[in-house]
C-alpha positions in Angstrom: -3.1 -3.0 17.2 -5.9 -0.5 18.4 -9.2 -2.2 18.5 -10.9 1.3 17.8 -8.9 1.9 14.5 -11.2 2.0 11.3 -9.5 2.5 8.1 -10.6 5.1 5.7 -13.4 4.8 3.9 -12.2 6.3 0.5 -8.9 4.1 1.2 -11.5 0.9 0.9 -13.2 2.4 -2.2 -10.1 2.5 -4.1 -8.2 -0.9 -2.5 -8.8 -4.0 -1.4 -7.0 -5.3 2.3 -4.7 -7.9 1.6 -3.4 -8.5 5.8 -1.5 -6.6 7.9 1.9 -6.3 9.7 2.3 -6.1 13.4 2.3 -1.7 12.9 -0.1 -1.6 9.3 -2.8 -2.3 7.1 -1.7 -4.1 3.6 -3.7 -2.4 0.9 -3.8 -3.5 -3.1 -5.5 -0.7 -5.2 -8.1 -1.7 -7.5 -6.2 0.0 -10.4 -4.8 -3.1 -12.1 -3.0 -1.0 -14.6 0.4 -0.7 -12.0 1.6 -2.6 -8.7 0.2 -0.2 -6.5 0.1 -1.0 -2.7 -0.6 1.2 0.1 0.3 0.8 4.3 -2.1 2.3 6.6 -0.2 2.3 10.1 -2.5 2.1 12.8 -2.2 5.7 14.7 -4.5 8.8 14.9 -1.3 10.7 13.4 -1.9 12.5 9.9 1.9 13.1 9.6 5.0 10.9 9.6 7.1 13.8 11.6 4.3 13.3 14.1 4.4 9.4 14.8 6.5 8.1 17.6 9.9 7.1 16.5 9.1 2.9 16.7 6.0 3.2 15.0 7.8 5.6 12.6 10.5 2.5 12.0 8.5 -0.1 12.2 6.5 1.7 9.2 9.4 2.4 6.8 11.0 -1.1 7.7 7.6 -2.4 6.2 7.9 -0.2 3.1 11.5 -1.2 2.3 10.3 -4.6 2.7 7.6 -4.1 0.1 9.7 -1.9 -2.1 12.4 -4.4 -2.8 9.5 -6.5 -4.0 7.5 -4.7 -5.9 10.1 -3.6 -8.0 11.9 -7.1 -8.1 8.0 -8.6 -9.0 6.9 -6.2 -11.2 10.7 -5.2 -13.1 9.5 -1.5 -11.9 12.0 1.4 -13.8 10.9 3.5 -11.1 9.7 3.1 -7.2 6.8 6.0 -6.1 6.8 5.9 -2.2 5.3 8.6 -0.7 2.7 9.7 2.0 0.2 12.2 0.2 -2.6 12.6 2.1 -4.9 15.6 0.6 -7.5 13.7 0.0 -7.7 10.9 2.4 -6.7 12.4 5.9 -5.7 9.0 7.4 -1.9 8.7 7.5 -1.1 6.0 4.7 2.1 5.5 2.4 1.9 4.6 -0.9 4.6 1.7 -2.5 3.7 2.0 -6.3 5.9 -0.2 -9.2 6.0 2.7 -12.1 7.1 1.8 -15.4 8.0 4.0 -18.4 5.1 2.5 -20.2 2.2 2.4 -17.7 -1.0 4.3 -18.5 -0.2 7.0 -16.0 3.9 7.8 -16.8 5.3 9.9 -16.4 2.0 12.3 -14.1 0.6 10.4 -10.8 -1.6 7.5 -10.7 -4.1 8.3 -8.1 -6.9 11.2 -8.6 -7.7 9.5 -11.4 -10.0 6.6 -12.7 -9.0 3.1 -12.7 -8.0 2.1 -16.3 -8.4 -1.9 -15.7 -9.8 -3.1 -12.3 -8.2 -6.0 -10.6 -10.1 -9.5 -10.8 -10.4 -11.5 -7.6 -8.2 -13.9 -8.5 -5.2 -11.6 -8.8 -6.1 -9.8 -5.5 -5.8 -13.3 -4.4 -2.5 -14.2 -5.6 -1.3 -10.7 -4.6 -2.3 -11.3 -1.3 -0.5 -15.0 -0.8 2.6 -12.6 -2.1 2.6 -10.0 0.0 2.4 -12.7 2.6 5.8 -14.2 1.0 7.2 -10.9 1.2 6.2 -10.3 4.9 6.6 -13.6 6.0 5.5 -14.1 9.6 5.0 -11.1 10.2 1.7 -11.0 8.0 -1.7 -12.1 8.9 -4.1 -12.3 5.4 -7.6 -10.6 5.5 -10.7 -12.6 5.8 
């Protein structure tokens, strides 16, 4: 991974860093009212038809990998994966566990304000998850 890579700040105001993968960042949103992930590949691309074609598969293997589970986890009716990006720049894909009751269904989740924040403890047990999910190919934060 690029030593000069920063992620976005607005990506840290909304999510926590849970690890990373050989190719991305592992974020948790602070929004504890859905499963809501996002990976941050570590490029100076802001558009997936723009990324070179390993770092382009390493990326979607990742978010398959973390699809599966999130809706296997989190019994999700619906998987949201997609790569916005009108607000924060920095390429990043969101892997969101939707369900026909969450506080957002059926509009989009982000843009607006958290309705319950996560509590250490579940970032915590997210992260030792996601590390499940990833298995040696995950290194926790901090």
């Amino acid at each position: 991974m690029a030593g000069d890579f920063v992620l976005d700040p607005t990506l840290l105001e909304h999510g926590s860093v849970l690890g990373r993968t050989a190719h991305c960042h592992v974020l948790l949103a602070h929004d504890a009212a859905i499963a809501w992930f996002m990976l941050v590949p570590e490029t100076p691309e802001v558009e997936l038809c723009d990324l070179p074609p390993a770092l382009h598969a390493a990326l979607f293997t990742d978010a398959h990998r973390l699809a599966r589970a999130v809706r296997e986890r989190f019994e999700a009716d619906k998987l949201n994966v997609a790569a916005i990006g009108n607000v924060v720049r920095q390429l990043h894909l969101h892997v969101i566990g939707r369900q026909r009751d969450d506080a957002y269904w059926p509009g989009v989740p982000w843009g607006r304000a958290p309705t319950q924040t996560r509590s250490p403890a579940d970032i915590a047990a997210l992260r030792t998850w996601v590390g499940a999910v990833f298995g040696a190919d995950f290194i926790p934060a901090g």
